[in-house]
N, C-alpha and C positions, 0 to 999 in steps of 0.2 A: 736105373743104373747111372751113377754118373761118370763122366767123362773126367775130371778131375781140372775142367775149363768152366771156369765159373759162366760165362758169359755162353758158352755153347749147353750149358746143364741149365741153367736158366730159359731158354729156346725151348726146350725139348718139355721143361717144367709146366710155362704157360703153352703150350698145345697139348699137354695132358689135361692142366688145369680147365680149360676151356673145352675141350671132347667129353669129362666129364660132366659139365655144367647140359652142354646140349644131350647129353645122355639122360640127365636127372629130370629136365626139364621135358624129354618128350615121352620117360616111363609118367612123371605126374599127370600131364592130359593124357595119355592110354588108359592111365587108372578111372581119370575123371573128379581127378586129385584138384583141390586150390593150389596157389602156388605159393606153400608154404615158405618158401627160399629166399624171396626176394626182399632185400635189406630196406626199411623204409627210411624214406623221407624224414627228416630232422622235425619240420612242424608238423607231419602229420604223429608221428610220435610224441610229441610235448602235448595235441592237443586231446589227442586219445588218455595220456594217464591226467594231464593237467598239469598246469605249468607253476610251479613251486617257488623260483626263483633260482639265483645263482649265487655261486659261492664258489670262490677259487680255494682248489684243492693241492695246487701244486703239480709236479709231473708224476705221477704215478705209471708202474707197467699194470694191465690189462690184459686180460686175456683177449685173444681174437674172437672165441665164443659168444664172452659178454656184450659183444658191437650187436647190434638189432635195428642203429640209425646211424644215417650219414647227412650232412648238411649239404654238401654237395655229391655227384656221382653217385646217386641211388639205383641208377640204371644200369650201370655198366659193370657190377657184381652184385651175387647170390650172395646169402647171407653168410656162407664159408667160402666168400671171397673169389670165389673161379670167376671170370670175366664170360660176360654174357656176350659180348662182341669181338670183332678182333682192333676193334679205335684205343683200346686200351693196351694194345701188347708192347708197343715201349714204354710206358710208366712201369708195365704190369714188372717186364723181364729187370728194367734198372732196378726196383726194388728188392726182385729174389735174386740178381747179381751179386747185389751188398749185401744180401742176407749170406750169401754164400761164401763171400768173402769175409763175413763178421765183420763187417761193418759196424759202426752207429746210427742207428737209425733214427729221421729228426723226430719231433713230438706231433702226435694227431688233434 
């Protein structure tokens, strides 16, 4: 529900987001599950498909889906993004603030 307060709906956002990450993460080991969720590393992804080369595309939008790797902060979010800590809750909340606020968001 939100409160119509960006910054206080934001708050309430990342402790959902993050009580479901420690949810998902402790049905996975009950199951005996891998841990399907967690967003890899930039080189260990380039070295699994093979490194092709680069080529600038411009800004493009992206689905949040399609993310699989990060070059930095691999740790500190699931692959749908919920924060596996709490070291992240003000990057985490400034972000869904301006999302909130329709903001522009800069480029990843």
């Amino acid at each position: 529900m939100d409160t119509g307060f960006p910054s206080q709906d934001a708050q309430t956002d990342f402790s959902r987001a993050r009580r479901r990450q420690v949810l998902a993460h402790l049905a996975m080991r009950l199951r005996g599950d891998d841990d399907v969720n967690l967003i890899l590393p930039f080189e260990e992804f380039v070295e699994a498909l093979g490194h092709r080369g680069e080529r600038s595309l411009g800004l493009q939008t992206i689905p949040l889906d399609s993310i699989v790797g990060t070059v930095d902060r691999w740790r500190e979010f699931d692959r749908r993004f919920r924060p596996t800590s709490q070291r992240v809750r003000g990057r985490w909340q400034r972000i869904a603030e301006a999302e909130r606020r329709g903001e522009a968001m800069p480029p990843i």
